[in-house]
C-alpha positions as CSV (number, residue, x, y, z in Angstrom):
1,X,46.6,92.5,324.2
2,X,47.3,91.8,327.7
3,X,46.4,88.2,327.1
4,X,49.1,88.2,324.8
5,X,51.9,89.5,326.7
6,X,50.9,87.5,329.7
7,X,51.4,84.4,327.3
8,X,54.9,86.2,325.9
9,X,55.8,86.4,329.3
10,X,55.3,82.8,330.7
11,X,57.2,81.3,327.8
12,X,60.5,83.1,328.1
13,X,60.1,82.9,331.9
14,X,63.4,82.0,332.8
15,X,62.1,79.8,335.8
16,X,60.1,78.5,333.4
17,X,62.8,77.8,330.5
18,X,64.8,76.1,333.6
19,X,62.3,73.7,334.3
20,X,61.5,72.6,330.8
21,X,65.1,72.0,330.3
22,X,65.8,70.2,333.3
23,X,63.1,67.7,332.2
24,X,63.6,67.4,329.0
25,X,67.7,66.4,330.4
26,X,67.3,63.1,331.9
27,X,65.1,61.8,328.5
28,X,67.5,63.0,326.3
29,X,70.2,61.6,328.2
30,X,68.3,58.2,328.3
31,X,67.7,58.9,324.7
32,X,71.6,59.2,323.8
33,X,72.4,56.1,326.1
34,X,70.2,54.3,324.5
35,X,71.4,54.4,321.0
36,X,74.8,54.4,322.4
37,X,74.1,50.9,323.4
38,X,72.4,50.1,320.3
39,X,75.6,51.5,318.4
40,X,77.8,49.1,320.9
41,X,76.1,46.3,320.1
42,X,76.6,46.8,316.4
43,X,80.0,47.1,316.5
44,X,80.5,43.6,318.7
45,X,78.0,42.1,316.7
46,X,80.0,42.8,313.9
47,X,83.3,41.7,315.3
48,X,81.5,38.6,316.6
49,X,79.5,37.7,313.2
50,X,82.9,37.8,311.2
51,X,84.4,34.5,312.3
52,X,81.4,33.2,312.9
53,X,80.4,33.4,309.1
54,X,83.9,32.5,308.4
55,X,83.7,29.3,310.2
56,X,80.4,28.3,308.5
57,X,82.1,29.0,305.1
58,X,79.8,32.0,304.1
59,X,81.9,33.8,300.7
60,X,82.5,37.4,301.5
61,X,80.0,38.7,299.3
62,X,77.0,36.9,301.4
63,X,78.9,37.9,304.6
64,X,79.2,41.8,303.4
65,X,75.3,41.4,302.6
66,X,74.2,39.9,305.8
67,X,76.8,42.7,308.2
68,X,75.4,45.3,305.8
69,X,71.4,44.5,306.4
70,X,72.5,44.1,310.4
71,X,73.5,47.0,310.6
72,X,71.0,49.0,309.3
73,X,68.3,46.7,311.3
74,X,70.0,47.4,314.7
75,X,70.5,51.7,314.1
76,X,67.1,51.5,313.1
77,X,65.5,49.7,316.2
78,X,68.1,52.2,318.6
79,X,67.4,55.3,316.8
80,X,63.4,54.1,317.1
81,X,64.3,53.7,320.7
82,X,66.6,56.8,321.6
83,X,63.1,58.6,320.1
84,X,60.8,57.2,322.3
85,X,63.0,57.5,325.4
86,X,62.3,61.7,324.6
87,X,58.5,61.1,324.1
88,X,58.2,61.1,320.5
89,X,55.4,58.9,319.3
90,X,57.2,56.5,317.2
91,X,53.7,55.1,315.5
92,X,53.2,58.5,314.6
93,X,57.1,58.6,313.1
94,X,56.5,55.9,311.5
95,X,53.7,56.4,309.7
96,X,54.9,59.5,308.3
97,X,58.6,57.8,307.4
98,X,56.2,55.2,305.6
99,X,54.7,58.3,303.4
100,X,57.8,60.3,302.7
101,X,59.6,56.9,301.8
102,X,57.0,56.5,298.6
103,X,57.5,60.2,298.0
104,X,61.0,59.6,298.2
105,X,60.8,56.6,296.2
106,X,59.1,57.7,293.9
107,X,61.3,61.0,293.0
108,X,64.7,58.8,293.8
109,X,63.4,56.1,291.4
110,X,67.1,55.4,289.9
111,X,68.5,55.4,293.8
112,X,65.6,52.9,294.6
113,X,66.3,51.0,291.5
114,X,69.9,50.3,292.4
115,X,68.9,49.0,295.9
116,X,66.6,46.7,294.4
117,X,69.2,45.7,291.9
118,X,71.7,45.0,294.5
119,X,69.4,42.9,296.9
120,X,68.7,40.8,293.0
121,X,72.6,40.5,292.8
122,X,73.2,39.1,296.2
123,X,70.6,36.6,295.5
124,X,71.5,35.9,292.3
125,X,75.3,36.0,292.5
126,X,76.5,36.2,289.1
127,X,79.9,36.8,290.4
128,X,81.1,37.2,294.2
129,X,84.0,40.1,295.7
130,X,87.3,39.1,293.9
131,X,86.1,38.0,290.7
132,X,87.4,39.3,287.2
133,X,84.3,40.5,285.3
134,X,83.6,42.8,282.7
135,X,80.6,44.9,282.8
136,X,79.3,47.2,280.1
137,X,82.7,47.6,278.6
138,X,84.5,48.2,281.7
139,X,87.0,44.8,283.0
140,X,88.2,44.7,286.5
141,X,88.5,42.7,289.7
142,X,85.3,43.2,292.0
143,X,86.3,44.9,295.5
144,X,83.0,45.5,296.8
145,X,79.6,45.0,296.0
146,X,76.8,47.2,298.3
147,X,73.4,48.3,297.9
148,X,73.6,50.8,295.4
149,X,76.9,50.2,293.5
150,X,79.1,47.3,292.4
151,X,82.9,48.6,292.7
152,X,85.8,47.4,290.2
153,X,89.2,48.1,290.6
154,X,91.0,48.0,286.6
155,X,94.4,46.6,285.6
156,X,95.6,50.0,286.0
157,X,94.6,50.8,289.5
158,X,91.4,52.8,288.7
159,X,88.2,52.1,290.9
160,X,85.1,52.0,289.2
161,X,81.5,52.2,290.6
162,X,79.2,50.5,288.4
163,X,75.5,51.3,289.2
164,X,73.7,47.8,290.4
165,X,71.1,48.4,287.9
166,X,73.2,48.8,284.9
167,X,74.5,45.6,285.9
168,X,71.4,43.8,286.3
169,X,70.3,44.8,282.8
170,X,73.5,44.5,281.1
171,X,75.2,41.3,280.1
172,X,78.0,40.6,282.7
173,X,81.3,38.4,281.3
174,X,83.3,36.6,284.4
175,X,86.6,35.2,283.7
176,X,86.6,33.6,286.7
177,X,83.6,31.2,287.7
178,X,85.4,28.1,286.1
179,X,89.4,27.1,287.3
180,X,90.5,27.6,283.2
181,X,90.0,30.3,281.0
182,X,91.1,30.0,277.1
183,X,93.1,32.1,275.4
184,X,92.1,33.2,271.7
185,X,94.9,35.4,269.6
186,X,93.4,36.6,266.8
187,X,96.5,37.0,263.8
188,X,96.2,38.5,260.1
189,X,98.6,37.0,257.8
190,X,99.0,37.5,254.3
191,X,96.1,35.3,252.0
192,X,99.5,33.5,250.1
193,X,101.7,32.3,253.6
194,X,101.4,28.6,254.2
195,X,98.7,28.0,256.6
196,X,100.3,24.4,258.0
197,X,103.9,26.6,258.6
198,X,102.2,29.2,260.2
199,X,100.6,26.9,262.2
200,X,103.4,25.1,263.5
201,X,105.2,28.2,264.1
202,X,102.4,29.3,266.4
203,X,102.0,26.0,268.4
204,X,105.7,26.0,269.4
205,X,105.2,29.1,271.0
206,X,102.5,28.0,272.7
207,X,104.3,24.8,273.8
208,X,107.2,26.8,275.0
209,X,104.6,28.9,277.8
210,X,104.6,26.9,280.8
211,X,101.4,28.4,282.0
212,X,99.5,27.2,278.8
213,X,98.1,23.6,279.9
214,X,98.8,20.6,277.2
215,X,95.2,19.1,277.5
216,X,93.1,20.3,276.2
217,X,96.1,21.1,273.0
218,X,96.6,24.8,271.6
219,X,95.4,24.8,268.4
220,X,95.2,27.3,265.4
221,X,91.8,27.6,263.3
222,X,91.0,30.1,260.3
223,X,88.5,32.0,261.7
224,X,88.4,34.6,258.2
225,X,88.9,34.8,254.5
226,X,89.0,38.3,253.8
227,X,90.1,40.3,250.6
228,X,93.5,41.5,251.3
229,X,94.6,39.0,254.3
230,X,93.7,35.8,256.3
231,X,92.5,35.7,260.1
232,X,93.8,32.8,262.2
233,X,93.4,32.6,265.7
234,X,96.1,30.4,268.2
235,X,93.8,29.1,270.7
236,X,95.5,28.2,274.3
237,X,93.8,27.2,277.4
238,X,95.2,28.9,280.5
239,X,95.6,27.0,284.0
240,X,94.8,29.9,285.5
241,X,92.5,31.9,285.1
242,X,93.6,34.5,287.3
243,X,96.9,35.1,285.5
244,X,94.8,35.9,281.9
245,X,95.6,39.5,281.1
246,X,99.1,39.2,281.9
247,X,99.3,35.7,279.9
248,X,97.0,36.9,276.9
249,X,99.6,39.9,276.4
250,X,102.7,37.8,276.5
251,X,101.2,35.2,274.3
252,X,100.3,38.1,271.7
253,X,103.5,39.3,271.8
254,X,105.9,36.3,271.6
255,X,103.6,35.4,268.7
256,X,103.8,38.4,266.7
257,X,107.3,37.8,267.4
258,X,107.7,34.6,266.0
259,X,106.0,35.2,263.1
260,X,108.0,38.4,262.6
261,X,111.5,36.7,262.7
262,X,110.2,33.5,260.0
263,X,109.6,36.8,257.6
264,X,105.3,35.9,257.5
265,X,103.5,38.1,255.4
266,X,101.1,40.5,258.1
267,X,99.3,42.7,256.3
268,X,96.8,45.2,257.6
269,X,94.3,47.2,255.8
270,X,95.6,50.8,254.5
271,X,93.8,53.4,252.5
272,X,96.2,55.2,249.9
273,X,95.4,58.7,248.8
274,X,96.3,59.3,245.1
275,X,96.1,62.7,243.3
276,X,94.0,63.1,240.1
277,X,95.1,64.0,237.1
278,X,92.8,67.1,236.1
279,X,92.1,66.9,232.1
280,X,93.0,70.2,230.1
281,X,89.8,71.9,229.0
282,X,88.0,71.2,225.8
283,X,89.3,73.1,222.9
284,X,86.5,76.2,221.6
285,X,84.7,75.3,218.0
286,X,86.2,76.7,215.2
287,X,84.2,78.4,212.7
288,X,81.7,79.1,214.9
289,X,78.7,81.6,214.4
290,X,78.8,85.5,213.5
């Protein structure tokens, strides 16, 4: 018991408590200067690596990859070092972040898959920051692409994040690797309207949009033969691509337009609704049984 209270004793020793503090100071000072520096020389590495990157014509979505993986590499190494400037045995920390990493990995499988996916679409670069993709449904221009998420801002000012790995196994469409984009309108009109004065009612509107390029020509194809109308499609090619939501709605609409005014026959399915006519009971058998 007294061996016990002699032990008590030593440990909240205030002389002793003083001198543990004071030299556990200067390493935890060292330790906080340390990644202090590290921190500094992330942030001017950063600055310097911008124009740098710039200058050797590296697109933004390699120069966001290559900052991003920096980054974490030098907090790493100055966190490593602020550690063993207070004694801790880094081998020792390491080791053990190596084992709860697969523990982690292994219960964060989706979080780990996403990574994985976004190092693939770095490498891969199906499209790069500023594209116009659509991605499992959802259209928009790509803002920002990082190691777990692929951002998308809409038409209508909404920001999507898009997990990497629904990307990676989802099909992705960009409207923007190639300089022109074409425009397809898809029109019902009515199965007895003449197809060559439809037509030509179509191509001058298509010849009076100044964004629509002559060559290759707009043309207009039967893409249907249904029961109760016929599907034609005006077919433009845009000279840019960039400009192909706005141009694909005005196009629609001076074509319905068009079409409108030279009285064309645009029907759409309906589905009519007809009461029955309820039959009056049969008549009972006369001269029936006892």
């Amino acid at each position: 018991m007294e061996s016990i209270t002699t032990r008590l004793s030593a440990l909240f020793d205030p002389g002793a408590i003083a001198a543990r503090i004071s030299g556990f100071v200067p390493d935890l000072v060292a330790a906080l200067l340390a990644f202090a520096v590290f921190f500094l020389i992330w942030r001017l590495a950063r600055r310097a690596l911008e124009p740098i990157l710039v200058r050797a014509g590296v697109d933004e979505t390699a120069r966001a990859f290559i900052q991003t993986t920096l980054q974490y590499a030098i907090l790493a190494i100055g966190t490593v070092t602020a550690l063993a400037q207070i004694g801790v045995d880094t081998a020792s920390v390491l080791t053990s972040l190596g084992v709860a990493g697969l523990t982690i990995g292994f219960a964060a499988r989706d979080a780990l898959s996403n990574v994985i996916s976004g190092i693939f679409i770095f490498w891969d670069r199906p499209f790069v920051i500023g594209d116009l993709v659509e991605v499992d449904g959802h259209y928009g221009r790509v803002a920002q692409i990082t190691m777990r998420s692929t951002r998308l801002v809409t038409p209508d000012g909404k920001m999507l994040a898009i997990p990497n790995s629904t990307i990676v196994n989802r099909t992705v469409a960009s409207y923007t690797n190639f300089p022109h984009l074409r425009l397809d309108i898809p029109i019902s009109i009515g199965v007895g309207e003449d197809l060559d004065r439809v037509r030509t009612l179509l191509l001058a509107v298509a010849a009076q949009d100044p964004q629509l390029m002559r060559s290759p020509a707009p043309s207009v194809v039967v893409t249907a033969l249904n029961d109760y109308n016929t599907t034609i499609e005006l077919q433009a090619w845009l000279d840019d691509e960039k400009e192909h939501l706005v141009a694909r709605f005005r196009l629609r609409e001076r074509a319905f337009e068009a079409l409108r005014e030279a009285n064309v026959d645009m029907p759409f399915e309906t589905l009519r609704l007809a009461p029955l006519e309820l039959r009056s009971s049969a008549s009972p058998l006369i001269g029936g049984g006892d």
